[in-house]
N, C-alpha and C positions, 0 to 999 in steps of 0.2 A: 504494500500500500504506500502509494506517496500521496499526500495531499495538495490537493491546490493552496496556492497561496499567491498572491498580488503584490510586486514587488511597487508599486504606487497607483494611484488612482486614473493615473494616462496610461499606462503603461501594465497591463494584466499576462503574469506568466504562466500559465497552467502545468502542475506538476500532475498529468495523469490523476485527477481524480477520479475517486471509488464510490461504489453506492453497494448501497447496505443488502442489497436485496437485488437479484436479477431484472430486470424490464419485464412490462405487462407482455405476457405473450413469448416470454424468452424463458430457457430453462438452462440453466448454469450447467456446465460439462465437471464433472469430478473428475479433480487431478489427482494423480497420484503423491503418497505421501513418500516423502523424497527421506525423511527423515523422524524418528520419535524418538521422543523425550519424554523425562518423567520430570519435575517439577513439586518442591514441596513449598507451598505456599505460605507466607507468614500470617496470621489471623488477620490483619489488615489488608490485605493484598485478597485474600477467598475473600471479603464481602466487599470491595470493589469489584472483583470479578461476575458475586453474585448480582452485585447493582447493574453492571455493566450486560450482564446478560438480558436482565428485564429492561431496561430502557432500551435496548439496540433489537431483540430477539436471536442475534447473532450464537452460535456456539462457543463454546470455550476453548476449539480450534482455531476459529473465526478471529475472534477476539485477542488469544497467544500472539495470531499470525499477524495480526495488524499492529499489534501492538512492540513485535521483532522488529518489524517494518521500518513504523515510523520511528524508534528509538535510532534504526543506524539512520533513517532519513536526516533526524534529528543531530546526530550525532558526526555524521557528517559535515553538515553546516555547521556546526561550532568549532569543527575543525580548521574550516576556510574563513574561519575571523565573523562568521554571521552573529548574530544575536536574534534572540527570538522577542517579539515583543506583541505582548497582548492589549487588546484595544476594547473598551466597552462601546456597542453600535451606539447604545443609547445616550451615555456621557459626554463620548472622545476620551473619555482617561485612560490613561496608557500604564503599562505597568511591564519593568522587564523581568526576562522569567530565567531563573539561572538551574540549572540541573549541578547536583553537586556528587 
């Protein structure tokens, strides 16, 4: 998964974005699982998972896998000097986000 994101408001970069769920009338091909892993989760992390499941309906492969994803997406970019920074639609405040 890489998400979109707008490098300014002239100027919109689309990084392949995902949707949550196949198109009306389309039905998803199952890929093969390239790799498995077991994972033991810290109590906080299983009920983010749990939340994250009932808001999205996504799987818990679904959700691993986006979540693999977007961390090297993520992780990436901070490598090449970006900074991630979060905006409220409704305020404009801005707020920067540091992974530590």
């Amino acid at each position: 998964m890489q998400p979109t994101f707008q490098t300014s408001a002239s100027d919109p970069e689309e990084v392949n974005a995902l949707a949550a769920s196949p198109a009306a009338g389309h039905t998803a091909r199952p890929q093969a699982a390239s790799e498995r892993i077991t994972v033991a989760l810290i109590p906080a992390a299983a009920d983010h998972l749990r939340r994250l499941q009932q808001r999205t309906n996504l799987s818990k492969t679904d959700l691993a896998n986006r979540a693999i994803t977007s961390y090297e997406f993520l992780n990436a970019q901070f490598q090449e000097g970006h900074e991630l920074i979060i905006r409220d639609g409704r305020t404009g405040k801005t707020e920067l986000v540091r992974f530590l």
